[in-house]
C-alpha positions, 0 to 999 in steps of 0.5 A: 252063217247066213240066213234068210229074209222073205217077202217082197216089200223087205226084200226089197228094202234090203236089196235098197239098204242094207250094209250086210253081206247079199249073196243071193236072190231067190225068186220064184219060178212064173213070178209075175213080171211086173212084181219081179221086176224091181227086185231083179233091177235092185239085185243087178244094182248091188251085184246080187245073184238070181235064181229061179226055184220051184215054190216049195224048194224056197220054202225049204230054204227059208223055213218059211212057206209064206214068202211070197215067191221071194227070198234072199239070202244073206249075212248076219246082221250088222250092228253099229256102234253109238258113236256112228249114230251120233255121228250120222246126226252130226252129218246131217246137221240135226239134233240127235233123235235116238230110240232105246229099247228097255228089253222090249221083247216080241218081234211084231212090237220090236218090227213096228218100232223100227218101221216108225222110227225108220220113216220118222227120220230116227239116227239109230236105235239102241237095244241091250245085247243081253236078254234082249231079241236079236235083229232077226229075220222075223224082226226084219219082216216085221219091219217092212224091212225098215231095219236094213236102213237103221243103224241098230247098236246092241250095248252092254248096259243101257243105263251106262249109255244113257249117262253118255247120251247125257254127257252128249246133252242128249236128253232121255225121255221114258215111257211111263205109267206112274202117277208123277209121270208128266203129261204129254203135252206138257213137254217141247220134244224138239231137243236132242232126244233119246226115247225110251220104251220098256218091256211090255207090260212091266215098263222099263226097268227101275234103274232105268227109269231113275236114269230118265230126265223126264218121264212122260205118259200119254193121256187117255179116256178110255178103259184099258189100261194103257197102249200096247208099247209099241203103240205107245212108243210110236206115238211119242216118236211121232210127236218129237218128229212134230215138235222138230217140224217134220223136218 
């Protein structure tokens, strides 16, 4: 089965790092040279095919007429594993910094997520495969194509791999609203790090929450009631890549 992701700026990124199957690049006929250019150049590197179509025929392709003249066609997404993520840590010879996804739902806020733990220098992310988003396409775009460079494992009980994050010394940090939660400031990130996010609006989940070793909600003056998730959770990522000395 293959599907297809659109846009210049993703397919790009995919084109530069994705581990899926490629099988064909798809640009629009009269595409501006200099817009083509580094997307044929990428191509050629990994060995990926192009064709030229009318605008309309890649529409019908991708189901999607906003693609900007690009489309590629590719394989499923591929999943990692935890122990690969842990594994790129130790390579690198880094702290594990790791994302969790409490059934966080809607692919702008999952997209967003990825996008800033991809550029934060984040070892992988971890999401339930049940009642939770695919890595979709549309997830994919709103990425900016940072998933194609992250390594995603889906896990069938997140509370279970937050105890063997645990057992690896791994420290888990959740996102919360609740009164006893501790302030952000209070906390040194900069520890092998598990960030957790729930779902919008409902928060993470009460066995997940009780799994947490610490609990920590952002400051606010404001009104609202709170940030949206992936607002939130963007901040927090950024805050522990500050506390690692944006290294």
């Amino acid at each position: 089965m293959t599907e297809f992701l659109i846009r210049r700026n993703t397919v790009l990124e995919a084109l530069r790092g994705s581990r899926r199957e490629l099988h064909m690049l798809w640009l629009q006929e009269g595409l501006d040279r200099k817009l083509a250019r580094p997307l044929r150049q990428a191509a050629q590197k990994r060995g990926v095919r192009i064709q030229t179509a009318a605008k309309q025929k890649i529409g019908r392709l991708a189901k999607d007429s906003s693609h900007q003249g690009v489309a590629l066609e590719v394989g499923p997404y591929i999943y990692s594993e935890v122990d690969e993520i842990l594994g790129l840590a130790e390579q690198r010879g880094e702290k594990p910094f790791l994302l969790l996804l409490d059934l966080l739902h809607g692919p702008q806020n999952i997209g967003s997520l990825l996008r800033t733990a991809e550029i934060c220098g984040v070892h992988g992310v971890i999401v339930q495969d049940r009642r939770a988003p695919e890595i979709t396409p549309t997830v994919v775009q709103y990425s900016a194509g940072a998933a194609e460079h992250l390594l995603i494992a889906q896990v069938t009980n997140l509370v279970q791999t937050i105890r063997q994050l645990q057992a690896s010394n791994v420290w888990i940090v959740g996102m919360d609203l609740a009164e006893d939660a501790q302030s952000l400031h209070q906390v040194d990130l900069n520890m092998p790090l598990g960030i957790v996010v729930g779902h919008e609006g409902q928060g993470m989940r009460r066995l997940v929450r009780q799994s947490c070793d610490i609990r920590l909600m952002l400051p606010q003056k404001g009104h609202v009631e709170s940030l949206n998730a992936a607002v939130a959770g963007s901040i927090l990522i950024y805050q522990a890549w500050q506390a690692r000395g944006f290294a």
